[in-house]
C-alpha positions in Angstrom: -19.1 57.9 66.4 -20.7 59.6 63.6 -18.6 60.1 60.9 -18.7 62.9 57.9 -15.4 62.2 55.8 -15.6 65.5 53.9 -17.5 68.4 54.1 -19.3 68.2 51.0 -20.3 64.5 51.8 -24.2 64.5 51.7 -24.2 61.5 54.0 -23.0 60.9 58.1 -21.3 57.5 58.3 -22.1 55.6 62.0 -18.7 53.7 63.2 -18.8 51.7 65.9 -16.2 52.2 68.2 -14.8 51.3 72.0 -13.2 53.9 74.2 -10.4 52.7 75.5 -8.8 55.0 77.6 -9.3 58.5 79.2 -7.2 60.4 81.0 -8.1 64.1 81.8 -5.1 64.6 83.6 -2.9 63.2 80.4 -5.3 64.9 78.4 -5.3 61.9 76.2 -8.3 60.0 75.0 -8.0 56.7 72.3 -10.7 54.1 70.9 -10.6 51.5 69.2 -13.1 50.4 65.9 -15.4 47.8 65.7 -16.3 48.2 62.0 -15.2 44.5 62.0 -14.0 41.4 63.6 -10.7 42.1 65.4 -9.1 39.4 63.1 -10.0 41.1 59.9 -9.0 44.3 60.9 -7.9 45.9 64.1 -8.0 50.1 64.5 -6.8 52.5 67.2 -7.3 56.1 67.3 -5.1 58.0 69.8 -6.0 62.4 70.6 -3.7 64.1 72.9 -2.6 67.3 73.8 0.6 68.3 75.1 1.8 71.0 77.1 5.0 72.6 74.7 6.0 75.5 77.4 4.0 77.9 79.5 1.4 79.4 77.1 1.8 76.4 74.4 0.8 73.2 73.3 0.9 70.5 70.8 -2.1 68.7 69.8 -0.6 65.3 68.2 -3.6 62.5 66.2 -2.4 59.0 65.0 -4.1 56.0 64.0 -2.5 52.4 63.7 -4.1 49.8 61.6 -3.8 46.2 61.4 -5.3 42.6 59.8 -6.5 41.4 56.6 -8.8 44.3 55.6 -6.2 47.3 57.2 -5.0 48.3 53.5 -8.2 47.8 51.9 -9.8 50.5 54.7 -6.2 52.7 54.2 -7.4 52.6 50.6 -10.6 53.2 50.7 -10.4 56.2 53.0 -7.3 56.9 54.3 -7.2 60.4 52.7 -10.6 61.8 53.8 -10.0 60.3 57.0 -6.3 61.8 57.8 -8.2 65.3 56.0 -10.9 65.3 58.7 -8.5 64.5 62.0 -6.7 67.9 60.2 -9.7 69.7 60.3 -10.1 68.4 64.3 -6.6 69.9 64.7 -7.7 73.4 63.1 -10.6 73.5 65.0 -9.2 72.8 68.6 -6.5 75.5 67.6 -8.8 78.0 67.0 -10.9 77.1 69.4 -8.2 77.2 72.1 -7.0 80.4 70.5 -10.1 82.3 70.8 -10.5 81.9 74.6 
């Protein structure tokens, strides 16, 4: 994945990251990060929508974090990071809006 934390970031940061699981008919998709070992520090990102009535949904991003390094990555980019999954949301919305 190629990563820009903010928009004003001259740079595109390259994670390394394993799918984990797709499901078109859940219309969920999650991956994990292999920035690092597993035993230092253990990611997984989780996208879904869900339907919320006839013409509505919900579109719901978490992340869980884990090992050694997890607060030092929270830290370090926690912020930017949770900002760019909001601008995802904002994106999809008026994406899904416009059609």
């Amino acid at each position: 994945m190629h990563v820009k934390m903010t928009p004003s970031m001259p740079a595109i940061v390259y994670t390394p990251l394993e799918v984990t699981y797709v499901s078109a008919e859940e219309r969920k998709i999650c991956w994990k990060s292999r920035l690092a070992p597993s035993f230092l520090l253990k990611t997984e990102r989780v996208l879904e929508v869900v339907e919320d009535g006839p013409e509505a949904c919900v579109f719901r991003s978490w992340e869980t974090q884990g090992g050694p390094m997890a607060h030092i990555v929270k830290a370090a980019t926690g912020g930017a990071l949770d900002r760019g999954f909001d601008r995802v949301a904002a994106d999809l919305k008026r994406r899904a809006e416009s059609t």
